[in-house]
N, C-alpha and C positions, 0 to 999 in steps of 0.2 A: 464892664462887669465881667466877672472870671466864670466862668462856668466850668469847672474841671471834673466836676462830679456828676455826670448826666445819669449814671446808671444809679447810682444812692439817691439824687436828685428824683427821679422817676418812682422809684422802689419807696421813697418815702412818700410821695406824693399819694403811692395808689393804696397805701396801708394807713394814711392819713384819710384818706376818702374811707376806707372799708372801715375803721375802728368806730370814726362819726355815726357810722349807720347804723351799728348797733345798739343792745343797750352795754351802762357802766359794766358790767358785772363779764358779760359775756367778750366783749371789747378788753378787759384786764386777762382774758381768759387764753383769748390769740394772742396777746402781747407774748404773755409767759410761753405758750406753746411754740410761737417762733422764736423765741431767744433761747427756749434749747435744742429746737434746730441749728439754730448759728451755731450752738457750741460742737453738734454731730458733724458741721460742715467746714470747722475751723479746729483740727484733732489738734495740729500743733501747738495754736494757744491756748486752750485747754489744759493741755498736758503742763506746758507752763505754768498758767496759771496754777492748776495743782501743787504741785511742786516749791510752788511760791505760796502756797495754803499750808501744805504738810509740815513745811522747815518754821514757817513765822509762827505757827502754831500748838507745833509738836503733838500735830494729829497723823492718827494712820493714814495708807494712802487711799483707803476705801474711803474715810472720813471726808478727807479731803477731796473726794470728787465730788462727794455728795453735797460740799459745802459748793465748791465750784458751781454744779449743774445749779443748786437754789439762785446763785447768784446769775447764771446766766437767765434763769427763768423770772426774775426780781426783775432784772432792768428790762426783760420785753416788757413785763407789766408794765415800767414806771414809763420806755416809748410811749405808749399806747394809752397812757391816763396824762401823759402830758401833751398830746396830739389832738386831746378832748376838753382839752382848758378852756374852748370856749364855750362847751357846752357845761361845765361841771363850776366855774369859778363863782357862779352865783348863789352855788347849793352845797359851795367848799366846806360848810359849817357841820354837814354831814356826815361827811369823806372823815374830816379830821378835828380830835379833841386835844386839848393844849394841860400842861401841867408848867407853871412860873412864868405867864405873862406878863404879871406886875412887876422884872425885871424887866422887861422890855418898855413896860409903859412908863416907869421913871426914868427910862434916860432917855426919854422922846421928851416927856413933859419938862424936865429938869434940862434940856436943850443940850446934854451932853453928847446924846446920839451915842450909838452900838454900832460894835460889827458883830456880827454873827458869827461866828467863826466856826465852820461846820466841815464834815466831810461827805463825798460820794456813797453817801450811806442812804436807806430806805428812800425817798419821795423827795427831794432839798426844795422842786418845782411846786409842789401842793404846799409845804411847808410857806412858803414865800406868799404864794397866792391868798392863803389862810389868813397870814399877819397881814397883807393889804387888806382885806377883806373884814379887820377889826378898826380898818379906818386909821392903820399908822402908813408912816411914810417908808416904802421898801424898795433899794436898790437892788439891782441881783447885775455882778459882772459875768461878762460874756467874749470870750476867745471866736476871734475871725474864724470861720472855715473856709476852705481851700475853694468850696462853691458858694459864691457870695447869695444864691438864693437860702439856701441851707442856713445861712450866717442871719439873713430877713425873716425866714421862719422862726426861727427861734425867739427872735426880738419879739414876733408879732404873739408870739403863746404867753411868752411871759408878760406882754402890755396884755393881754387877751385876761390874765389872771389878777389883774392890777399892779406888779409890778414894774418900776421903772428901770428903764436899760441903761447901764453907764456905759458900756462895751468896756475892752481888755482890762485885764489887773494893773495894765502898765500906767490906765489914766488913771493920775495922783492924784492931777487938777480939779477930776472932777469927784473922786473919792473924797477930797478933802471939803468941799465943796458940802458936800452933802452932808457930813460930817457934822459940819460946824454948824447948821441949818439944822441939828438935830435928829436927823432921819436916823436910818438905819441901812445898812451895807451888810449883804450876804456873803462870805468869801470864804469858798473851800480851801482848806490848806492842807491836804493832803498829796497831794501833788510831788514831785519831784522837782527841788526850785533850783538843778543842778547845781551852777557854780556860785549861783546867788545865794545860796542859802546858808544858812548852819546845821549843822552834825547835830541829830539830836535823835533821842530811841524813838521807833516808833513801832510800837509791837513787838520794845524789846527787841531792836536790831537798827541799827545807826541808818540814819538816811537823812539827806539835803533836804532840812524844810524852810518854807518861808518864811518871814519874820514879817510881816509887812503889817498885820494886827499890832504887834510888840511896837514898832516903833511906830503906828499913827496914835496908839494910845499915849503913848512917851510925850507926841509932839500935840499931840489935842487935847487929852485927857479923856477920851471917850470910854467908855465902857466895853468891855469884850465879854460875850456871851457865848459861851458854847451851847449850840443850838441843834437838834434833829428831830428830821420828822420819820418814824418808825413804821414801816407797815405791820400791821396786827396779824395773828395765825388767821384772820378771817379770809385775806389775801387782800380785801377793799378798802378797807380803812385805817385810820392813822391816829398816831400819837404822837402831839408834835412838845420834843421836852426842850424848855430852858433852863440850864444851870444857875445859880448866881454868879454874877461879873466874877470874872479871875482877878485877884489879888499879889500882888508880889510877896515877894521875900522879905522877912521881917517886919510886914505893915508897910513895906515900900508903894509908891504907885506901880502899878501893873504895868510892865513895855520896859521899864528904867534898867532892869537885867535880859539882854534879849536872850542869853541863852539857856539861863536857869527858866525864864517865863515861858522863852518857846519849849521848854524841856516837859515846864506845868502844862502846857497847852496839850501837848501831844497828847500827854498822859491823859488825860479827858477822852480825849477823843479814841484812842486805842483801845478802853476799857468799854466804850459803847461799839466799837468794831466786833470785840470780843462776845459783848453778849447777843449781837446779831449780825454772825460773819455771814452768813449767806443773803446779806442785805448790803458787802462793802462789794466793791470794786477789783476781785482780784486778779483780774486779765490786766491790769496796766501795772507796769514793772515799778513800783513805786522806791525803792532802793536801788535803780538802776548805778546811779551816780556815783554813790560809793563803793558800790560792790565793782566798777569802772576803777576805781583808783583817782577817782579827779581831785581829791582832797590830800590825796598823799603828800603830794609839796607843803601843804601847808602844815603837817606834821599832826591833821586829824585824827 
């Protein structure tokens, strides 16, 4: 076992103890309060991140902090309400109200099975926990971390809220797997899919995305759901929205054009970034790749 992370190892351990002892409300309340101390203790990515707010946005740069700092204080919340999955997943019904389920519940019944197809936005972890919790079948994949404890926690929150662990994006075997079984598969595509991906806007500015929705739907037929779970102005509770299945081009099946479909896809997802940008992810450089040049040969 790797253990490289002892000091994160630790620091989550003892903030996983202290959030448990609280109650919900006060426990979301440290979350927020330490994540924008990370951002006072991390100026550099901040400032980044900013920066990366103000241009994809064409906000000022006071705007732009303000969206930053919300977003740093969103994700202590959503640490510290996923840290309490197992006290919370039984009474999930609470936390969070749902709008287009019945897209989700015909392609479980109908044996087609769905990916979710979601971004680093609001709650994805309650979101996930909710749809088990209506009694469907929910995959969520999962990226090793460099501490293999860290990599077991994580597993153990999401089994802890009823979801099933496939581990990385990269297992096809068992995505497909599941797939064909009907279930359902969560998978962020917002991500940076460097050299693997295609060029395609995202927020209005060209970036490497994945296409791995596009083409399991192409090869399975499954449904593709653009899917998020929103925290509310209350700061506790959630909205979790289903789109209807994306559709192709001219009546086509959906995945059959992967770059116009991942073009459709993004677009979904950019315009819910939009309406709650202090809910996305803007410390990770999400157009690193092209703004790199790594597509220039290919005459992107």
């Amino acid at each position: 076992m790797h253990k490289g992370q002892p000091l994160i190892w630790h620091s989550l351990s003892a903030f996983k103890t202290i959030v448990r002892a609280l109650p919900h409300e006060k426990a979301v309340a440290l979350g927020g309060a330490l994540g924008a101390l990370v951002a006072k203790l991390t100026p550099k990515k901040f400032r980044e991140a900013c920066a990366r707010c103000e241009k994809v946005l064409g906000v000022s740069q006071e705007r732009a902090e303000e969206i930053v700092r919300g977003a740093y204080r969103h994700f202590g919340s959503a640490a510290a309400e996923f840290a309490r999955m197992p006290l919370v997943a039984g009474n999930i019904d609470s936390l969070v109200s749902c709008s287009g389920l019945k897209y989700v519940r015909y392609a479980v019944e109908s044996k087609r099975g769905a990916i979710l197809a979601t971004a680093h936005i609001g709650n994805w972890e309650y979101g996930a926990a909710w749809l088990a919790h209506q009694g469907l079948p929910v995959n969520a994949l999962g990226a090793d971390q460099r501490d293999d404890r860290i990599t077991e926690l994580i597993r153990e929150l999401r089994q802890a809220g009823g979801t099933k662990a496939l581990g990385k994006a990269e297992d096809l075997k068992a995505m497909i797997g599941a797939l064909k079984r009907g279930e359902v598969i969560a998978v962020p595509i917002d991500q940076d899919a460097k050299e693997f991906g295609v060029v395609s806007p995202f927020l209005g500015f060209p970036a490497s995305t994945p296409t791995g929705p596009e083409k399991l739907a192409a090869r399975l037929g499954c449904d593709v759901i653009p899917s998020f779970c929103i925290r509310r102005p209350d700061g506790v509770t959630f909205e979790m929205k289903f789109y209807p299945p994306m559709k192709g081009k001219n009546g086509a099946p959906f995945g059959r054009e992967t770059q116009s479909d991942a073009d459709d896809l993004n677009a979904v997802i950019s315009r819910e970034i939009a309406l709650h940008p202090e809910q996305w992810m803007w410390m990770y450089p999400r157009w690193e790749s092209v703004e790199r040049g790594i597509f220039d040969d290919r005459g992107n």
